[in-house]
N, C-alpha and C positions, 0 to 999 in steps of 0.2 A: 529679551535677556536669556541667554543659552543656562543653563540648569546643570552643576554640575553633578557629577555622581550620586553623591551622600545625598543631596536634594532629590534626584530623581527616585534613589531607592522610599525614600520615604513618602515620597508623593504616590509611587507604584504601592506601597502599605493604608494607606491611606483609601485610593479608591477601591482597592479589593476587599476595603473593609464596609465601605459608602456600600458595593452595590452587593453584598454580601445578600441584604434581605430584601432585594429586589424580587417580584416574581416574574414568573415565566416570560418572555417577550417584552419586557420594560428594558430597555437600553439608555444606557446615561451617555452625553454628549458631549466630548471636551474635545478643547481646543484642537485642529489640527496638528497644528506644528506642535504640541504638545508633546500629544498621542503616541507621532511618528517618534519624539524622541525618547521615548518610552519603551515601544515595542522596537526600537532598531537600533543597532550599532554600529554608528557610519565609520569604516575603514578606506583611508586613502591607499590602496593597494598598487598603483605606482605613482609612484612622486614625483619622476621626469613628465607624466602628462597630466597627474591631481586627478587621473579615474578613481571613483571608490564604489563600493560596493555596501550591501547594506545588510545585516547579522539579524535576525529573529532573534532577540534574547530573553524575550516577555513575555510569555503566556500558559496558557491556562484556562481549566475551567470559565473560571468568572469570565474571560474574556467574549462570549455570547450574552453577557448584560453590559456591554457597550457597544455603543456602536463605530463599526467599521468599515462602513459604505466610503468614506470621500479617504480613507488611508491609500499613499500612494505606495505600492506593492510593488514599483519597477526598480529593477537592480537586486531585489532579495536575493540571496543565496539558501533554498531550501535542501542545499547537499551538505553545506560546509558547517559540515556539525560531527563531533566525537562524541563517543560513549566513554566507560571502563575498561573497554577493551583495546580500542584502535585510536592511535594517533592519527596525525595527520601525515599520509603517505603518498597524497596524489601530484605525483610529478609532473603535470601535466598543467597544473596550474603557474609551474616556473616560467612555462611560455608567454603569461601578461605579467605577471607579479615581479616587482624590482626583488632583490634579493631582500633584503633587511626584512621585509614584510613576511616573505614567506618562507623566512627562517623563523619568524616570530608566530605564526598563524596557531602555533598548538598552544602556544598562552593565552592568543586572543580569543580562541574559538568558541561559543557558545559549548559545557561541558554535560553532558546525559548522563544518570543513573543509567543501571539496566533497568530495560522496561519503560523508562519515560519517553515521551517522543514531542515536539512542539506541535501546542495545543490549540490548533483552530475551528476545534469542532462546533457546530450550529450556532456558526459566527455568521453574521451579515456580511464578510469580508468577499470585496470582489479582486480577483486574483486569475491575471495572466500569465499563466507560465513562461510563454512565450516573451517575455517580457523581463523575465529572471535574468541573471547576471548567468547565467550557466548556461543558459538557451543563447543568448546574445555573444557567448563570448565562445560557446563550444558548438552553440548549433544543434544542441540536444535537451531532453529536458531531463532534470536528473534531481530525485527527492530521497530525503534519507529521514528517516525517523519524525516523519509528518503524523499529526492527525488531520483530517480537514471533513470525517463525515460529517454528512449533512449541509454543509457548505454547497451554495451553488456553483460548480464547474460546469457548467453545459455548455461552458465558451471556449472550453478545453479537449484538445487529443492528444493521447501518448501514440506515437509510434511506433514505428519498430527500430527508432534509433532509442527511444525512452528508457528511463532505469529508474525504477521504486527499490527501496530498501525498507523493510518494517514501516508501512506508512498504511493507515488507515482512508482507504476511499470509500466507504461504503455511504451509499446512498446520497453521492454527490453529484451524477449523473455527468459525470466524466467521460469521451468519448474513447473508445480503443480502432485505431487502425494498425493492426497489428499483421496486416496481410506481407510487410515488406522483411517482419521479425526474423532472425535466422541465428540468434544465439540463446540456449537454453537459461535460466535462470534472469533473464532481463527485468523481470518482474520479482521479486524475493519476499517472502514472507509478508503480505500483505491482505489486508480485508477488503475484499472486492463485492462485498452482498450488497446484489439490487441492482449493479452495475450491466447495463447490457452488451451481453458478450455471446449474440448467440451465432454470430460468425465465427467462432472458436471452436475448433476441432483437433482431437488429440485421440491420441491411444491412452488408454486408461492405465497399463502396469508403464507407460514411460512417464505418464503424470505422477501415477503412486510412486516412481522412481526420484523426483524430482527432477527430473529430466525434460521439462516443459520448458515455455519463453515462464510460464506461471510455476513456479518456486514454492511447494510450502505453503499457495497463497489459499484463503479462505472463497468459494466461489459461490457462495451460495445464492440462490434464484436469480444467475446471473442468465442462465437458458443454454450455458456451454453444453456441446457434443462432445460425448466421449463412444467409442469404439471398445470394446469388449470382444477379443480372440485369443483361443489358446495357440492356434498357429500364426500370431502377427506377425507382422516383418521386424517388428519392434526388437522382440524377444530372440529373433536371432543376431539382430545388431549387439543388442548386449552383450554379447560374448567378449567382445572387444572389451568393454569398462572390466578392468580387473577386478573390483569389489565384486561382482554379482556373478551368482553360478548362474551354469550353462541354463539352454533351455529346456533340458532333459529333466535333470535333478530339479531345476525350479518347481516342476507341474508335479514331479511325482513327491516331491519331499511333502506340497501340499502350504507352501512356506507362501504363494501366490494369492491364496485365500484369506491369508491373515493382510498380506499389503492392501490387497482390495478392501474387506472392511474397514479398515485401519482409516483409509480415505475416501469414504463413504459421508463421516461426517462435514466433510469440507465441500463438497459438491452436494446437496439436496437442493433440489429446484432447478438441479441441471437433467440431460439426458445422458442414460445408457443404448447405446446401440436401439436411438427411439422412444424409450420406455423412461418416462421419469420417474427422479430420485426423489421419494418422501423423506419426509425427515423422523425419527423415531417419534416425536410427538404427534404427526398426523399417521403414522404406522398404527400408532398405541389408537389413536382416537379409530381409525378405521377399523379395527380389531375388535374394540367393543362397542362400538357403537353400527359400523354396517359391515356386519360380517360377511357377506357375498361382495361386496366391492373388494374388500380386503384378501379376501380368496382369488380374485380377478388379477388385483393387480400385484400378489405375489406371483401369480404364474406367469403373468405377462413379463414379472420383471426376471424371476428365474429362466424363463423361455430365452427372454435374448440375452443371457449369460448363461446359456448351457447348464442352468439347474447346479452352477456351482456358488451361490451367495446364500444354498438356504439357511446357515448356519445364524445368519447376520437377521433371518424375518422370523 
């Protein structure tokens, strides 16, 4: 018996109340076809061939005290989601979607506060992207306001066709081939800690630019290279981006030293030009606790940035 609406809202109240005072690692078991009709929202998004596609509208926290090992994850849309701010503008879904649906998709669409993002974090959920309604229909894989740390993805790579928006990957051990990437910003605003990225290499004022495939993104002890030069090649590209002055006035105004700290705390656990990045808490701990390390590895780190970060140690 299929469950209508008002039934399912109160059954979803229900069990978030059941596993409420569950502890750590106790996961409650219902029914499959339940579950699915819980966490999805099946749209038949053309009606001449009855394809549908399938809507995350359910989660949360509590969703890591059930379990979600046998939920079938194929067809999910983890793009097709709006905030406060952005409708639904991607034209490019016209190309499978019958009209009626996808004049309607801003009513259907799962809606976001700011800030919120769907919540799968240190969920037992096994989930192939590759499998997504997005990957199968565009050939890409494309996530927008995900949580999924601590989630095992280790059966997953983003490309360099991929696109994150605000989505939490940290410590899901996700794979990046990112060798083929060639648009900046492909990556936006996401938490990447723990993730291994030590094939990643950048210039550091085009990272603090936002001017990377990585956006804004959190990297920390992910093992990223970054390069540190006052004379990069970087720095005279920029000349082109109308917002940023030249290279002259950048170095001399002194405005360079504030974008590097600035993005310092996003990268600890990565390298500078070699020399890794502590983070202020193992800075402070080395500082009073072994003062000759901490003296080592300030010069080490001043040394390969030209003695311009002392401000920052």
């Amino acid at each position: 018996m299929e469950l209508n609406e008002k039934s399912k809202n109160e059954l979803r109240k229900t069990i978030i109340k059941k596993v409420s005072d569950f502890p750590y690692g106790r996961r409650a078991h219902i029914d499959k076809d339940i579950l699915e009709s819980l966490l999805f929202k099946k749209i038949v998004y053309n009606k001449d061939t009855g394809e549908t596609l399938k809507l995350p509208v359910w989660s949360g926290d509590f969703l890591k005290k059930i379990d979600l090992s046998e939920v079938d994850f194929e067809d999910v849309s983890w793009s097709l989601v709006v905030d406060e701010l952005y409708d639904f503008p991607e034209e490019e879904y016209k190309d499978f979607m019958d009209k009626e649906t996808y004049d309607e998709m801003d009513n259907i669409l799962p809606k976001l506060k700011k800030g919120e993002q769907i919540n799968y974090s240190e969920t037992n959920a096994k989930i192939d992207f590759k499998k997504s309604f997005e990957y199968k229909k565009k050939g890409r894989i494309n996530i927008k306001y995900c949580n999924f740390s601590y989630v095992d993805l280790s059966n997953n790579t983003l490309d360099g066709t991929s696109n994150l928006f605000e989505c939490n990957l940290s410590n899901t051990n996700i794979k990046f081939d990112i060798s083929q990437a060639k648009s900046f910003g492909q990556f936006m605003c996401c938490d990447l800690t723990n993730i291994d990225l030590r094939n990643f290499s950048c210039d550091l004022f085009q990272f603090s630019d936002g001017r990377s495939i990585f956006d804004d993104c959190i990297l920390t002890n992910t093992g990223a290279n970054f390069t540190f030069d006052l004379n990069s090649d970087y720095l005279e590209k920029r000349k082109k981006i109308n917002y940023l002055p030249a290279p002259e006035t950048y170095i001399e105004s002194g405005r360079w030293k504030e974008d590097i700290c600035n993005v310092l705390p996003y990268i600890t656990g990565c390298y500078i030009n070699g020399k890794k990045v502590l983070s202020s808490e193992e800075i402070k701990e080395l500082k009073e606790q072994k003062r000759e390390e901490y003296l080592s590895y300030k010069r080490g780190l001043l040394n390969s940035v030209k003695n311009n970060l002392n401000n920052v140690l």
